[in-house]
C-alpha positions in Angstrom: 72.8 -36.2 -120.2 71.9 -39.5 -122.7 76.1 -41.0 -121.7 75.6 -40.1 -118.0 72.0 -42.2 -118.4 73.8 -44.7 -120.2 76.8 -45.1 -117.6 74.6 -45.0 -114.5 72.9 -47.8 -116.5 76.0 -49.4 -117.1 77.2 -49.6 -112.9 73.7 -50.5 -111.6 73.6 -53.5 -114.5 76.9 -54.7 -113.0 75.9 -54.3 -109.5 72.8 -56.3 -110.5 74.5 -59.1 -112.0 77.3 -59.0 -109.0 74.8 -59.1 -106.3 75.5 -62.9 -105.5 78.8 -63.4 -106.7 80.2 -64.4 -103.7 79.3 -66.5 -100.9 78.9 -63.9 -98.3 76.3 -61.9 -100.3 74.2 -64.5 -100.7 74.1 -65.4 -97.4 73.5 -62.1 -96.8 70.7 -62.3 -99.4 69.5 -65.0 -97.0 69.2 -63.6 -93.9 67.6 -60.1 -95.6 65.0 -62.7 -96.5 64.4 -64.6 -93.3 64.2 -61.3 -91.8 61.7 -59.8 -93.7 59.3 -63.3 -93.5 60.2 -63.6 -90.0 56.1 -62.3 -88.8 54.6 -64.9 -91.5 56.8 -67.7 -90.3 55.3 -67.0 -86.6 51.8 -66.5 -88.0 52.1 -70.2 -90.0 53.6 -71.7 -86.9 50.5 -70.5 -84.9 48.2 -71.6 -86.8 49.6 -75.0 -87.1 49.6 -75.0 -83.0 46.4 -73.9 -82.7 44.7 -76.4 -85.5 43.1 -78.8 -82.9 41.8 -80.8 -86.2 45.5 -81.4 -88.2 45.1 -84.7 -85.3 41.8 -86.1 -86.5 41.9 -88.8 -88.2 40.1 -88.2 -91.1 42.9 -85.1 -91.7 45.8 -87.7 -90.9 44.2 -90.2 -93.6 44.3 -87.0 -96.3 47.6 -85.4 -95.2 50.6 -85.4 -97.9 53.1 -82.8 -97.3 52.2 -81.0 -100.8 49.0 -80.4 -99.4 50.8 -79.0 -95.9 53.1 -77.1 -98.6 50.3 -75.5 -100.5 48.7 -74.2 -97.5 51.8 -72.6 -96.2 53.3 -69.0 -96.9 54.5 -69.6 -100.7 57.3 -67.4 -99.9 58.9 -69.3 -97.6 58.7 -72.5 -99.2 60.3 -71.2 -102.4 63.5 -69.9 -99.8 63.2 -73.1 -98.4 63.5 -74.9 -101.4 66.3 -72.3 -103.1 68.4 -73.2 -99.9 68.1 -76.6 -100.2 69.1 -76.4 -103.9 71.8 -74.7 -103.0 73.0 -76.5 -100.2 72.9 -80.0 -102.4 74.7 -78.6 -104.7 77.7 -77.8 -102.9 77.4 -81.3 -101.2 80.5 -83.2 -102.9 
């Protein structure tokens, strides 16, 4: 029972380390994670329509985009910033 542990170990370690090892899994990985933030994308965008005050000017005099950032769904922003990483990277 302890080798079959060990073995089953052994093939879900390797699937682990192999789950982006090509190009097409981690675009996959991608869109598994656009899919599942998909509702909190929508909800953000909503709420940035429906802000009436992002226009006023005392709002305009404070924005920086960190602040925008920090008030956004943290999720997101770290996929955002992975893809962009990713995508610079590749960029000869």
């Amino acid at each position: 029972m302890y080798e079959e542990l060990r073995k089953d170990k052994k093939i879900l370690m390797k699937q682990w380390a192999s789950r982006y090892c090509d190009q097409h899994k981690r675009i996959q990985a991608v869109i598994d994670i656009a899919l599942l933030e998909r509702e909190s994308v929508y909800t953000d965008i909503e709420s940035l329509i429906r802000d009436n005050d992002r226009f006023s000017l005392e709002n305009l005099l404070n924005y920086t985009p960190q602040t925008w950032l920090s008030n956004r769904n943290q999720v997101i922003i770290k996929f955002i910033e992975t893809l962009l990483t990713i995508l610079l990277t590749q960029i000869p």
